[in-house]
Structure formats: C-alpha cells, structure tokens
TORKOL-4160 file (C-alpha; in steps of 0.2 Angstrom, whole numbers, padded with zeros to 4 digits, m for minus):
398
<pt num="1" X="m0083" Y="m0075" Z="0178"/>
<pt num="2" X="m0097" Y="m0085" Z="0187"/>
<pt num="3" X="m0112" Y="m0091" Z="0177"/>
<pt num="4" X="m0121" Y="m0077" Z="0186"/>
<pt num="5" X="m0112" Y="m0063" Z="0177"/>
<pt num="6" X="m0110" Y="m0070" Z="0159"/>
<pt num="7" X="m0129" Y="m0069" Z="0159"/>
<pt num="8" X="m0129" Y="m0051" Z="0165"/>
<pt num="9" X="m0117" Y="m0047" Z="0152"/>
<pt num="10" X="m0123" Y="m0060" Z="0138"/>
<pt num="11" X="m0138" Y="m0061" Z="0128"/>
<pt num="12" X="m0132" Y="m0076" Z="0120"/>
<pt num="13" X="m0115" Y="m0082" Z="0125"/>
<pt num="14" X="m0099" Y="m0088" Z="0113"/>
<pt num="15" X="m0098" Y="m0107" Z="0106"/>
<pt num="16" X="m0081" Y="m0115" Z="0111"/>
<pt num="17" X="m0069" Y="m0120" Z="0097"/>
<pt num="18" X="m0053" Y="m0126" Z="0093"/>
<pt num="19" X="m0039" Y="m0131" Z="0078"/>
<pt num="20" X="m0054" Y="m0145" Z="0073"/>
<pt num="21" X="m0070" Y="m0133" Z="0071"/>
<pt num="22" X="m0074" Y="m0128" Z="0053"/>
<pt num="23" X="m0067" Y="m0117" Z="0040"/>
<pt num="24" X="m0081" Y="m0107" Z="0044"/>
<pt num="25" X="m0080" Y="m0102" Z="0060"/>
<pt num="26" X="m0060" Y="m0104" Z="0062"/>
<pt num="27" X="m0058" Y="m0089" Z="0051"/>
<pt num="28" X="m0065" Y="m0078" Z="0062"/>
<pt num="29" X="m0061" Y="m0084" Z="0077"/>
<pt num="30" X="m0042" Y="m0081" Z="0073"/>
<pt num="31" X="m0044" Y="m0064" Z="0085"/>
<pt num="32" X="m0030" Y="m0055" Z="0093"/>
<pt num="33" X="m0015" Y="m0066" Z="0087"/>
<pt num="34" X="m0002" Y="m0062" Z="0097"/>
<pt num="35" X="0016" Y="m0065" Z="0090"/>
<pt num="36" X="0029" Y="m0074" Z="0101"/>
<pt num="37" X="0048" Y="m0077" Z="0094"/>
<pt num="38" X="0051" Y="m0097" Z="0093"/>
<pt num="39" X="0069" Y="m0092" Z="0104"/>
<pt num="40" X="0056" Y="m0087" Z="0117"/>
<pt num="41" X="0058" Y="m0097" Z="0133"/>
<pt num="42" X="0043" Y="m0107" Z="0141"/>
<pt num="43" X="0030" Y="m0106" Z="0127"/>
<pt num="44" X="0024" Y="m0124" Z="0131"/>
<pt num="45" X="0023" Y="m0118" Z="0149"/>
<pt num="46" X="0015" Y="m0103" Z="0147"/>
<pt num="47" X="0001" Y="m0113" Z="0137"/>
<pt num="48" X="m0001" Y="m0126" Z="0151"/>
<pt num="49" X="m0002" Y="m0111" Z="0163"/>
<pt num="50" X="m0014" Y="m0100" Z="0157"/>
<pt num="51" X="0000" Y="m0086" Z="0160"/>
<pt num="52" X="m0012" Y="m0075" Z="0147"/>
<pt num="53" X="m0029" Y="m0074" Z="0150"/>
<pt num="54" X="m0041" Y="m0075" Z="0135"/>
<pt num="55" X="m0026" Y="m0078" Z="0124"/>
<pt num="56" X="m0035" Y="m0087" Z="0109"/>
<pt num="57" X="m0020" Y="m0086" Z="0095"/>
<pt num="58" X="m0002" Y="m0088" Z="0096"/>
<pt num="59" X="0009" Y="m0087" Z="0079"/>
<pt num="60" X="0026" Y="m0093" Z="0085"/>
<pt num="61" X="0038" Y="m0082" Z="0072"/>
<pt num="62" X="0053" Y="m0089" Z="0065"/>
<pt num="63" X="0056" Y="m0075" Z="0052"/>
<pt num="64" X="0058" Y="m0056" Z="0056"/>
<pt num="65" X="0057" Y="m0058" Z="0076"/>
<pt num="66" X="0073" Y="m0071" Z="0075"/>
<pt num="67" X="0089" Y="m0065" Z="0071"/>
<pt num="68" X="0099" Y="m0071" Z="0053"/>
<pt num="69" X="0109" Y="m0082" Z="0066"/>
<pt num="70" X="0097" Y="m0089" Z="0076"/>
<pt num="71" X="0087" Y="m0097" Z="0061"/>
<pt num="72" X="0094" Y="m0115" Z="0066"/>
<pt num="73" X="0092" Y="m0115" Z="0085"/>
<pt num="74" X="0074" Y="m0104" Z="0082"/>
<pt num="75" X="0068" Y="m0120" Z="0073"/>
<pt num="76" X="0073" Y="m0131" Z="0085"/>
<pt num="77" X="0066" Y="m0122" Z="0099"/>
<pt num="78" X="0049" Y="m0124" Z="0091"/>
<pt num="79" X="0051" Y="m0143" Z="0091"/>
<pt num="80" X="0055" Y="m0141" Z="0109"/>
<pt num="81" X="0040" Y="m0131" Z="0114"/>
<pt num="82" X="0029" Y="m0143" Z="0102"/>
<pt num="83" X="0037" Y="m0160" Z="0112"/>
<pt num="84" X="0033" Y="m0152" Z="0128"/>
<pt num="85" X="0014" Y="m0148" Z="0123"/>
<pt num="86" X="0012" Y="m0164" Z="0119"/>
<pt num="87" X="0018" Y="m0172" Z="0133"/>
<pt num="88" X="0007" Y="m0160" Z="0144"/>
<pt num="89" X="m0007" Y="m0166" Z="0136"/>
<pt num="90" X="m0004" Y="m0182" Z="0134"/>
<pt num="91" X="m0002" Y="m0184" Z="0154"/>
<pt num="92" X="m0018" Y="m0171" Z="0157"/>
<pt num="93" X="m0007" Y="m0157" Z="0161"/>
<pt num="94" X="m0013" Y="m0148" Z="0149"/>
<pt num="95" X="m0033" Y="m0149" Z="0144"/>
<pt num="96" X="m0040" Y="m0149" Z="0128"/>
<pt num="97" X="m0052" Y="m0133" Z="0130"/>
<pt num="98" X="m0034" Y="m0126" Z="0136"/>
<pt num="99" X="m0026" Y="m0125" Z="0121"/>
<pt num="100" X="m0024" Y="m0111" Z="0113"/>
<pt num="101" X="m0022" Y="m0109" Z="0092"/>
<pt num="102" X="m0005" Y="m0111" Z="0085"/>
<pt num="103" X="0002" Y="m0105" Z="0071"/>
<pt num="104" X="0019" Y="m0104" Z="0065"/>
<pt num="105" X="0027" Y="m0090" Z="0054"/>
<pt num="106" X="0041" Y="m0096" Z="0043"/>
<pt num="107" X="0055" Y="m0088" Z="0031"/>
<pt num="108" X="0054" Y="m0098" Z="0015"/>
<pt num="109" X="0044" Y="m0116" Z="0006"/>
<pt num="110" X="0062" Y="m0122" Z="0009"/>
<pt num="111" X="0059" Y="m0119" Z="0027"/>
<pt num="112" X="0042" Y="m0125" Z="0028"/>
<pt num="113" X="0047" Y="m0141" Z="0020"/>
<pt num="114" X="0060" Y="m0143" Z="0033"/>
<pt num="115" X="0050" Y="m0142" Z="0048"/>
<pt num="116" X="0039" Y="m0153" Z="0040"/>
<pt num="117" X="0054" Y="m0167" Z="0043"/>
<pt num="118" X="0059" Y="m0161" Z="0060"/>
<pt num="119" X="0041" Y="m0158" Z="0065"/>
<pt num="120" X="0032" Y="m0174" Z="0058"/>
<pt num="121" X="0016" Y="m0178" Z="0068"/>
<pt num="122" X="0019" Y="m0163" Z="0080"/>
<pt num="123" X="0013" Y="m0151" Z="0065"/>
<pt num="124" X="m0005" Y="m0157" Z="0070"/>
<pt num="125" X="m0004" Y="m0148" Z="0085"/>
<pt num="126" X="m0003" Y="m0133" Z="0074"/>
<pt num="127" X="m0019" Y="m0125" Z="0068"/>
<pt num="128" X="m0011" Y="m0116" Z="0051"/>
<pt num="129" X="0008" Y="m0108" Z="0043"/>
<pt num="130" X="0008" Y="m0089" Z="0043"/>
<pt num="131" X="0017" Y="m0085" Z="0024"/>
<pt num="132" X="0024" Y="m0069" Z="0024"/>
<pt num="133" X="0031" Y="m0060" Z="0010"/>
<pt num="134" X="0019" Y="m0069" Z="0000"/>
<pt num="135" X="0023" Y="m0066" Z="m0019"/>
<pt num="136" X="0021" Y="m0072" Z="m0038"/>
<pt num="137" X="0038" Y="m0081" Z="m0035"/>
<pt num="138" X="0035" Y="m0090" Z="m0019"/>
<pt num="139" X="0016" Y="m0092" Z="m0016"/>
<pt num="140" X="0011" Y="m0106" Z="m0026"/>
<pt num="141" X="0027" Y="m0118" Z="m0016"/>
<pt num="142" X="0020" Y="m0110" Z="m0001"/>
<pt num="143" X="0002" Y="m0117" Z="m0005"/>
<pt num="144" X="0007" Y="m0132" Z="m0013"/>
<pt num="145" X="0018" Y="m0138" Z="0003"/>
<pt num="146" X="0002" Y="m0135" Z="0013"/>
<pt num="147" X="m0009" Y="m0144" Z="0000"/>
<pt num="148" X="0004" Y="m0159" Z="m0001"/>
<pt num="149" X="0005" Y="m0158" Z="0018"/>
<pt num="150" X="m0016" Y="m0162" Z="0020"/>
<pt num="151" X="m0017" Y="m0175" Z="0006"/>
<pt num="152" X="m0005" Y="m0187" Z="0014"/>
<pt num="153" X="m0008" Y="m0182" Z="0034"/>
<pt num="154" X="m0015" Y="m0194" Z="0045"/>
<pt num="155" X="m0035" Y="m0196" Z="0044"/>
<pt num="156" X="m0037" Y="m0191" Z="0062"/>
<pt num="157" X="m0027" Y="m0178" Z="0061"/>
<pt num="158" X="m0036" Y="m0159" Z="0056"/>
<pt num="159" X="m0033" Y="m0148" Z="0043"/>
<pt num="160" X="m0019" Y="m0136" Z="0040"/>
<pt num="161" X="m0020" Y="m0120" Z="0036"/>
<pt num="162" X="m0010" Y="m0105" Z="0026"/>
<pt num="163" X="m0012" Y="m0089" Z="0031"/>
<pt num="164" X="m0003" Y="m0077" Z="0016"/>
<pt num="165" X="0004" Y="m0062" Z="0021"/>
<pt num="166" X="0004" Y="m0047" Z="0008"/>
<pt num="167" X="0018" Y="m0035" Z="0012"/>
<pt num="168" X="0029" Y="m0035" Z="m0002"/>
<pt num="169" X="0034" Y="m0020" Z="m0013"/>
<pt num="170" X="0024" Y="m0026" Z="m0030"/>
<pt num="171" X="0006" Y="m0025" Z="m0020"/>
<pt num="172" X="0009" Y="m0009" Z="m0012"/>
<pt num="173" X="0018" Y="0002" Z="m0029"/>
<pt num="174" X="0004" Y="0007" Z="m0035"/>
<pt num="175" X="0010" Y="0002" Z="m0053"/>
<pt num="176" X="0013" Y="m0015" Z="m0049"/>
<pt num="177" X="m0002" Y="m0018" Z="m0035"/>
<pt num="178" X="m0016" Y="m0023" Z="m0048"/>
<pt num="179" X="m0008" Y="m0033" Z="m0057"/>
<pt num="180" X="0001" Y="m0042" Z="m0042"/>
<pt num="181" X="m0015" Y="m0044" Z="m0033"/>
<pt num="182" X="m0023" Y="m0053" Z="m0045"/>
<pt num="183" X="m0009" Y="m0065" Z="m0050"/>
<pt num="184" X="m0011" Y="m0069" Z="m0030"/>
<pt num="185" X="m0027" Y="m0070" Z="m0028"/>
<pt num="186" X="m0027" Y="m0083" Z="m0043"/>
<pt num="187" X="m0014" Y="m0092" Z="m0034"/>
<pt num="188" X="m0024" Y="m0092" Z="m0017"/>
<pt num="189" X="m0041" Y="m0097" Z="m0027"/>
<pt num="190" X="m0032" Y="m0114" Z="m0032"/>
<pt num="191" X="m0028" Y="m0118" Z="m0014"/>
<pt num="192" X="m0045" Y="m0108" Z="m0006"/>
<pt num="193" X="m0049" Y="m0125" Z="0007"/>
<pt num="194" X="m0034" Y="m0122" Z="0015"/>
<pt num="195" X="m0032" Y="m0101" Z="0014"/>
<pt num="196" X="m0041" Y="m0097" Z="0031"/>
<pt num="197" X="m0035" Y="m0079" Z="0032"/>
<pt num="198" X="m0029" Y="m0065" Z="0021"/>
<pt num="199" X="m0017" Y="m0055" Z="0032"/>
<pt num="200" X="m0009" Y="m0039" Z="0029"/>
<pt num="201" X="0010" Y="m0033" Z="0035"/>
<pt num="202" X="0008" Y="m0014" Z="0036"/>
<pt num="203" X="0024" Y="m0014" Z="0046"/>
<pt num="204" X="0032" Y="m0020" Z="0031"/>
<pt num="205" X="0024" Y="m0009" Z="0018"/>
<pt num="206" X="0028" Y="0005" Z="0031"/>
<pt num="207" X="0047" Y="0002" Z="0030"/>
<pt num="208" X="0047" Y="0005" Z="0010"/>
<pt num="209" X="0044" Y="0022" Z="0012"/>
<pt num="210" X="0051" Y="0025" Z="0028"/>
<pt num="211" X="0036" Y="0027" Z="0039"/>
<pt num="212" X="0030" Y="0020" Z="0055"/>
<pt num="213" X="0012" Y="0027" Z="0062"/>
<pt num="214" X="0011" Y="0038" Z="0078"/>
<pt num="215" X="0002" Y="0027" Z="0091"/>
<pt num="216" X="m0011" Y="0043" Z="0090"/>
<pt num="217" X="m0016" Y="0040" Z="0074"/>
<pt num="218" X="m0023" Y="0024" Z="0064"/>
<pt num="219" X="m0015" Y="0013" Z="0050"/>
<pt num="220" X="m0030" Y="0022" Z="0040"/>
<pt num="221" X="m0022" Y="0038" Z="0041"/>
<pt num="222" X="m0008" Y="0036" Z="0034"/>
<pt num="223" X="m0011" Y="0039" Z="0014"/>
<pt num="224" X="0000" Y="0023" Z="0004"/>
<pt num="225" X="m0005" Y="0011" Z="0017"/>
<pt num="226" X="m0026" Y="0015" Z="0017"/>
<pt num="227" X="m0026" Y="0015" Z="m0003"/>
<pt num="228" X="m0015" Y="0000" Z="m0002"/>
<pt num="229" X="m0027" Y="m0008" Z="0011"/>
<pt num="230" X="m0043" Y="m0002" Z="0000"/>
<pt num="231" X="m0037" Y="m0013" Z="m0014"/>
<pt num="232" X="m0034" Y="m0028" Z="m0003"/>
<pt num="233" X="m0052" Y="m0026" Z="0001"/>
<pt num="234" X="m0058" Y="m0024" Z="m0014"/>
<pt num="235" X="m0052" Y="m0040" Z="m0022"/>
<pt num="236" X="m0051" Y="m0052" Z="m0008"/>
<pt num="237" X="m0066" Y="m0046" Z="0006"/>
<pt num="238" X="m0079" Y="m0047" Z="m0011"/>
<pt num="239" X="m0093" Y="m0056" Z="m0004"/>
<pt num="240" X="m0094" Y="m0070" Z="m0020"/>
<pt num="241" X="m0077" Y="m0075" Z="m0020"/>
<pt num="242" X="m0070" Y="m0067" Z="m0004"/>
<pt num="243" X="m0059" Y="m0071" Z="0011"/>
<pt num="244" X="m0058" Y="m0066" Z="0029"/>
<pt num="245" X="m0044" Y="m0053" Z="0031"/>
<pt num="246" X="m0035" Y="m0048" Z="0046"/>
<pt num="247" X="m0027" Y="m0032" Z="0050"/>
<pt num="248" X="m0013" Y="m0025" Z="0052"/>
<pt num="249" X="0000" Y="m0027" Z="0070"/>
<pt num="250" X="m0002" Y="m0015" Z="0083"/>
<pt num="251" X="0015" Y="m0011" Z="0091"/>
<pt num="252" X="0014" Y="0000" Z="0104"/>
<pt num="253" X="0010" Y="m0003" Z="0123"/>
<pt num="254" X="0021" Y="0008" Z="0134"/>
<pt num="255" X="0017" Y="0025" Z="0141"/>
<pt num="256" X="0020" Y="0040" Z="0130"/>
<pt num="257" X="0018" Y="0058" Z="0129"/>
<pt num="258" X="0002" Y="0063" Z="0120"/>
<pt num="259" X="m0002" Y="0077" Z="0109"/>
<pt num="260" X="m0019" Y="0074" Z="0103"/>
<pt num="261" X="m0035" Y="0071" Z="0111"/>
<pt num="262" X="m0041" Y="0053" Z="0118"/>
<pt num="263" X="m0050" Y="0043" Z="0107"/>
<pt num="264" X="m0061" Y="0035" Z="0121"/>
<pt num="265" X="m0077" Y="0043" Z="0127"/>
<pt num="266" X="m0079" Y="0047" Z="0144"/>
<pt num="267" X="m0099" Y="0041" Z="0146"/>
<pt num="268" X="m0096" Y="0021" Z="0142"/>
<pt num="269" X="m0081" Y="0017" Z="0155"/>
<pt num="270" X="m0093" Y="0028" Z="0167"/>
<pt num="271" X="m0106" Y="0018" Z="0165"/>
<pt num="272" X="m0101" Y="0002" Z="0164"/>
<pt num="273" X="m0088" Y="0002" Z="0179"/>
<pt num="274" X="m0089" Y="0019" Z="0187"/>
<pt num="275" X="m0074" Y="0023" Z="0195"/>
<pt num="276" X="m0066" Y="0009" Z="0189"/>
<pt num="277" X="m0070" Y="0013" Z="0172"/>
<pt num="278" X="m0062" Y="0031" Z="0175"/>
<pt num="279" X="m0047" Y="0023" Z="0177"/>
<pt num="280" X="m0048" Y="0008" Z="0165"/>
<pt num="281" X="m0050" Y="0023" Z="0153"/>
<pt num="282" X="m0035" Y="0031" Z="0159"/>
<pt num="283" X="m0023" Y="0015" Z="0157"/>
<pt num="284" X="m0027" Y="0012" Z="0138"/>
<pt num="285" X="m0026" Y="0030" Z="0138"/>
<pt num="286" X="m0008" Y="0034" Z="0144"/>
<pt num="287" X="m0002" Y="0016" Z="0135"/>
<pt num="288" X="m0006" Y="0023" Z="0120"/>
<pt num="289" X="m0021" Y="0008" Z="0118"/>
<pt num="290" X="m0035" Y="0021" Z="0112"/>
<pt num="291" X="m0028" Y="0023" Z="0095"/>
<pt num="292" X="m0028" Y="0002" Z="0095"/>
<pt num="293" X="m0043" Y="0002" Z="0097"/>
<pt num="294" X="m0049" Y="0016" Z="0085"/>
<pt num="295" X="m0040" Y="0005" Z="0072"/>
<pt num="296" X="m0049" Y="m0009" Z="0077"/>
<pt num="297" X="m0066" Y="0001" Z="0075"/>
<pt num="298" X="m0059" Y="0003" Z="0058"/>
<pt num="299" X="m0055" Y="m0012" Z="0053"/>
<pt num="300" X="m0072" Y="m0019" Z="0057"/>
<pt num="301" X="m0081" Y="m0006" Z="0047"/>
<pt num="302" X="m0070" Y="m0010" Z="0033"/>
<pt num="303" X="m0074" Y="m0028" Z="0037"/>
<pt num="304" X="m0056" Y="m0034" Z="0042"/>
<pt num="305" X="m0058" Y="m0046" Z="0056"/>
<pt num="306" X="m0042" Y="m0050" Z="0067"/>
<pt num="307" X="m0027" Y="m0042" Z="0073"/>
<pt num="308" X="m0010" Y="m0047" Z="0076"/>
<pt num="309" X="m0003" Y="m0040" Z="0093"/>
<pt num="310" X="0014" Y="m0042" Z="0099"/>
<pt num="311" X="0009" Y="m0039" Z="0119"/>
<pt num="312" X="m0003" Y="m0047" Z="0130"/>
<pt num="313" X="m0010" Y="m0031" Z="0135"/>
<pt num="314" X="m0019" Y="m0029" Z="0120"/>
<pt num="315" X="m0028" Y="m0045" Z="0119"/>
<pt num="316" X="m0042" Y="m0040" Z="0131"/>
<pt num="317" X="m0046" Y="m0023" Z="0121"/>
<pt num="318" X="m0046" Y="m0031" Z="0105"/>
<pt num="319" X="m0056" Y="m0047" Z="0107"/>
<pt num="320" X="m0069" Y="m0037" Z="0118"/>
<pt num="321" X="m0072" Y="m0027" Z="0104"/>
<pt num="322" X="m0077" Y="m0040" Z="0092"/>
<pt num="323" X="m0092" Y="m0043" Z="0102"/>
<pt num="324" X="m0107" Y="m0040" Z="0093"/>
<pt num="325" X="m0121" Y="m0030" Z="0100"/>
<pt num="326" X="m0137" Y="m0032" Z="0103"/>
<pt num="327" X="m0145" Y="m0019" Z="0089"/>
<pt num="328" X="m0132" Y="m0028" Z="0078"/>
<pt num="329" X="m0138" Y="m0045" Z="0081"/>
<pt num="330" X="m0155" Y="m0041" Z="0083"/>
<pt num="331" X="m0153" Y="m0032" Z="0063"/>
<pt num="332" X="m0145" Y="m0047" Z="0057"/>
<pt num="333" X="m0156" Y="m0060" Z="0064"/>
<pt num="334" X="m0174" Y="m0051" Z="0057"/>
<pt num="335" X="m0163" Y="m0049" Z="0039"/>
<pt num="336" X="m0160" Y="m0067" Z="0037"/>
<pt num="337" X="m0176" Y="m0072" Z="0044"/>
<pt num="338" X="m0184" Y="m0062" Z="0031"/>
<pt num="339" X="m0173" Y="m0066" Z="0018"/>
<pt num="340" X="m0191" Y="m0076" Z="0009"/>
<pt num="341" X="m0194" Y="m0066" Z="m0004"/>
<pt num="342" X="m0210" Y="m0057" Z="0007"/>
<pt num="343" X="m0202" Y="m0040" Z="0010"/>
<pt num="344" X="m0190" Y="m0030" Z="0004"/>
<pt num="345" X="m0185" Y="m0018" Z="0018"/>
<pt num="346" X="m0192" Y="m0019" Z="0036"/>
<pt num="347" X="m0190" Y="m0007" Z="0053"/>
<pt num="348" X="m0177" Y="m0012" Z="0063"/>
<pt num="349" X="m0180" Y="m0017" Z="0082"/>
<pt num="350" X="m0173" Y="m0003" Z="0088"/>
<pt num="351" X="m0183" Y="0006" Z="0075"/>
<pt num="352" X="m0171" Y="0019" Z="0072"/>
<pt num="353" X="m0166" Y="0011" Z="0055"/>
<pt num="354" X="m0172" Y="0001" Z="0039"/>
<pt num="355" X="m0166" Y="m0014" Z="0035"/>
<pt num="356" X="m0165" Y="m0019" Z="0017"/>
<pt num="357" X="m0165" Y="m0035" Z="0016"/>
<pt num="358" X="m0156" Y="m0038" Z="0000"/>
<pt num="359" X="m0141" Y="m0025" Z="0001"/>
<pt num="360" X="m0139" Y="m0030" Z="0018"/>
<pt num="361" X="m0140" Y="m0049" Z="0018"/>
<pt num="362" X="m0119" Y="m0050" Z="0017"/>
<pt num="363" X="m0117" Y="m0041" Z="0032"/>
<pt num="364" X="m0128" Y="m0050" Z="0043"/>
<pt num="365" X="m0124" Y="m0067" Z="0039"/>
<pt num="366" X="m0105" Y="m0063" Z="0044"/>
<pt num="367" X="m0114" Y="m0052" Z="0059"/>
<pt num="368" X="m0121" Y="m0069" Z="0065"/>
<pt num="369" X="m0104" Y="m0080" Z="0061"/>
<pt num="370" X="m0097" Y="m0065" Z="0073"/>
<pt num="371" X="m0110" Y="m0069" Z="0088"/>
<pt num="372" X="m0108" Y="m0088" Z="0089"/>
<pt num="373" X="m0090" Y="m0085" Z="0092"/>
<pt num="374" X="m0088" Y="m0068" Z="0101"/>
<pt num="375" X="m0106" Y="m0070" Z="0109"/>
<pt num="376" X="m0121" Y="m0056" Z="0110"/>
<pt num="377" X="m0121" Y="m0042" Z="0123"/>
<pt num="378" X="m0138" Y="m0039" Z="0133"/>
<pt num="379" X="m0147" Y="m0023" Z="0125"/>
<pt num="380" X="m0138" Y="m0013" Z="0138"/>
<pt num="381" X="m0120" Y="m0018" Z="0140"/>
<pt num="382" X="m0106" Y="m0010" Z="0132"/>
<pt num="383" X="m0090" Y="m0021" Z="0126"/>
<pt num="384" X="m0079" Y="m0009" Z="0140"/>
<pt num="385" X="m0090" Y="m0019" Z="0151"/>
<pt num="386" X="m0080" Y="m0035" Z="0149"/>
<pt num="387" X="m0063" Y="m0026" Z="0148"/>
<pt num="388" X="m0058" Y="m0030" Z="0168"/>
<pt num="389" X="m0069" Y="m0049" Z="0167"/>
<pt num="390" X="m0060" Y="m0064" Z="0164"/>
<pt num="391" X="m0057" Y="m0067" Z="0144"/>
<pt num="392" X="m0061" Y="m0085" Z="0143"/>
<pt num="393" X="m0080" Y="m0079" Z="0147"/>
<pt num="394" X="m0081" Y="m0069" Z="0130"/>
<pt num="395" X="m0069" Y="m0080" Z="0118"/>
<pt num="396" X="m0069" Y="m0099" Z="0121"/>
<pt num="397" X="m0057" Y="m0113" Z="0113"/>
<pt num="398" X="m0060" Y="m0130" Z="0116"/>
C-alpha cells in the first residue's frame, strides 16, 4: 500500500515494533500468532521471503504439532531454522523490520533447559517460550528457567518472555479451577516482568469432554469452555493486577457445508469494496472464516487480545480487526484527557454516548495502547476495508 492510500485508510497509522520494544506494547502486539511445526521445512526461508504477508507472530511448536518420535530431530530443526536466520541477517539477506516475532512452544522445563544449551546466543533471536500445560507442578521451573535465563544473558541482548498456557484439567473442573487459578496466578505474579501473555488452550480443554466447536459457532458457545474462560478473565484481565490474554486457536479454513446463516453483514463489504467486497464476503463465507471472526469480536469485548491461528489465511481477518476505530479512539482520547478531576461524564464526539470518565478510564487507556500498534481508521472506514490491502500497512514490526 502506497503512502496515498494509508492515509485514506488511516487517521493515525501503526508504530513499528519488534522483539526490543517494551513490555507494554509487546503484549498486544503479539496478534494472530500463527503456529508452525519445528519439522517444518524452510521457516528461516519463508521469514527472509516474506512468503506471508502481514505475518507478525510465529510460535515454532515443539509439543503437540511433533510426533513422540520426532522430539529429537524437532529440536534440532529449530536450531537449523535459527542458524539460517541468523546468517540471513547477518549478511543483509534478511532486514531487521523483516523479522517477524518468534516464539517457541516447548514440552517440559527439562526441555526448555536443553535448548537453552543447544540454542545458546540463538535464543535472542526469540521474542518469548510458549508454556503449555502450565500447572501447579511445572510452572514455577517454567518461570524460573526464563527468570535464570535473563539475569545471566548478554546486556545487549533483549528480554525473554513466557507465555503460560492454561489448558489443564484442574483449571477447567470446576471443583479444582478456583483454587488452581489462583495457585497460578501467584506463581505468574513472582515472575510478572517476564509473563507477557496469559493464553488459553480451548483445544485442550475441549478434548476432556470430548468436544470440538462447529466452525459455525464460537468458542463462547460452547457451555464448559465460556464459564471456564469467564474465570480466566476474572482473575488475570483485572485492571489492578491484570495481564493481557490471548484467545483461543482457530482451526478451521477449508470450505464446508453450512447450516446456519452468515455471520458477515452484507452493507460493510458493499461499501467498502463493491463488488470485490461481495466476493471477499463470499470467500470467508464458504471457508468457514465468519464464525473466526465473530469469535474474535468476542474476544475483544471480553478484552482478550490475540489469536493463535494455525493457517495463513486467517492472519489478514484477525489482525484487521484489531484496528480501532475512529468513534473508539476519539472516546478514549477525550476520557484520558479529561481524566483532571474537572468532569465527571462528558458527550462523546459522536454524541451518541456518555462517557464516564472514571468507570471508563481502563478501557481507554488499552483502547489507545491498541491504536499505536493496530493504527486508527478515518471516521468513515470499516476494518473490511484493509482485508484485500497489503498487511504490512496495518501492523508494522521492526
């Protein structure tokens, strides 16, 4: 996209960031995080590339997308693909604004420390660990490895990051969940500098009682997973003490029959891209990418930033729709402003609200961490308006 039409689109465009920006930022920039097997051919080449546009996150999976045999030959693929995206940068082959954020999900602490040896200065490349199964028994070592890890790196290297996974029996049996939740959560406060998201395995919780959501319907809808999910919220996403959390995978992508109705409105594909809308429409419609993004309406409202996606595909949908909008910006930006003890509730610009500036001081301080990364759509564009534009417009890394 030229410079022309990022300001037709943009009322204030996206900062660039990378593995080095702050805490801050980085935990809401994580995005559509799309999972890759570490036996997967070509990563390193895919990075240098640019095989997927707008492609922010990778988590290079060394646990349930590897086979029990493979473990070995997984790990040393991920030294592979980390030697060759060195190298590519090292001789310019790869740029710095290029680079995408790594992550790398593991099996065990024993793991972890291993790779920690094989690795050795490669793991700066890596922006954070993905911890999945994260329990009573194994969270602390988790944490701890990570903790010893950025006490004894390098000076110049930058921060890394754990990313818990909750998708273990104890959090979602609701007689064990309260109690588990908080042992974790007081195991995650001692290591909080280096905790950037809180993530949640629905696929996981899903298995235990032998469920798996139609690509129709939302995570939300199905009964153990939204109460389990409300708790999660409850405990981390509090405002005082609180973290960013990331939502669940989306694992469909391929046509299927339907047997409810579309979830995506005529009237905003229409008019944002006419006839080419019509048919954008139809594509997400028919591979099943409407109920994605329903679910990632829903997350948002439920304030759960991120996604993890397991097919390119998605990464345009999802990332387009964690754009904020003008009315939202516009809301946030005259709440803090006014945050000086002179009012109390005000007229919103688009006066068809109030604005409160206590209650809703929260919400726009994350509304305007949202802007700097995602950017701000002029009054009268729609997010499907940068569904067919190039991704890098919308969401920058450097």
């Amino acid at each position: 996209m030229n410079s022309e039409e990022e300001e037709t689109l943009f009322f204030s465009s996206p900062i660039s960031f990378s593995h080095r920006t702050s805490k801050e930022i980085l935990a809401y920039a994580v995005g559509a995080a799309l999972y890759m097997p570490a036996t997967r051919p070509h990563i390193a080449d895919d990075i240098m590339n640019g095989k997927h546009e707008g492609l922010t996150t990778i988590i290079i999976d060394l646990e349930d997308a590897v086979g029990d045999e493979q473990v070995e030959f997984a790990e040393q693929c991920l030294a592979q693909h980390l030697t060759l995206v060195t190298e590519y940068m090292e001789t310019g082959m790869l740029l710095p604004n290029r680079m995408p954020l790594l992550f790398v999900r593991v099996r065990s602490p024993e793991q972890l420390e291993r790779l920690f040896e094989i690795l050795g200065v490669r793991i700066s490349l890596l922006t954070g660990i993905a911890l999945p199964k994260f329990d009573c028994e194994n969270g602390r070592a988790y944490l701890q490895l990570v903790h010893e890890y950025n006490r004894q790196k390098r000076s110049a290297d930058p921060i890394l990051y754990a990313m818990p996974i909750l998708e273990t029996a104890d959090v979602i049996y609701r007689e064990t969940r309260w109690d588990t939740l908080h042992q974790l959560k007081q195991i995650v406060d001692e290591y909080a500098p280096y905790v950037l998201n809180i993530r949640i395995g629905a696929t996981d919780f899903s298995s235990l009682f032998g469920l798996r959501r139609s690509p129709e319907l939302t995570i939300y809808d199905i009964a153990t997973i939204r109460d389990c999910i409300s708790d999660i919220i409850n405990l981390y996403g509090r405002v005082d003490n609180g973290y960013v959390i990331s939502g669940p995978v989306w694992e469909y992508f391929s046509q299927r029959e339907r047997v409810f109705k579309p979830q995506l409105r005529q009237t905003p594909f229409e008019e944002s891209l006419g006839k080419t809308g019509r048919n954008l429409r139809m594509k997400y419609i028919t591979n099943s990418m409407d109920g994605m993004m329903r679910e990632v309406m829903m997350d948002k409202e439920n304030g759960i930033i991120g996604k993890t996606i397991i097919h390119p595909t998605h990464i345009k949908p999802v990332q387009a729709m964690y754009v904020v909008t003008h009315e939202e910006f516009m809301d946030a930006q005259g709440i803090v402003a006014r945050n000086d003890g002179s009012l109390g509730v005000f007229k919103s610009a688009y006066t068809n609200k109030m604005n409160e500036i206590k209650p809703h001081l929260s919400w726009a301080k994350r509304i305007l961490i949202r802007s700097q990364i995602y950017g701000v759509l002029h009054e009268q564009q729609h997010f499907v308006g940068l569904l067919p534009k190039h991704e890098q417009t919308y969401v920058s890394y450097s």
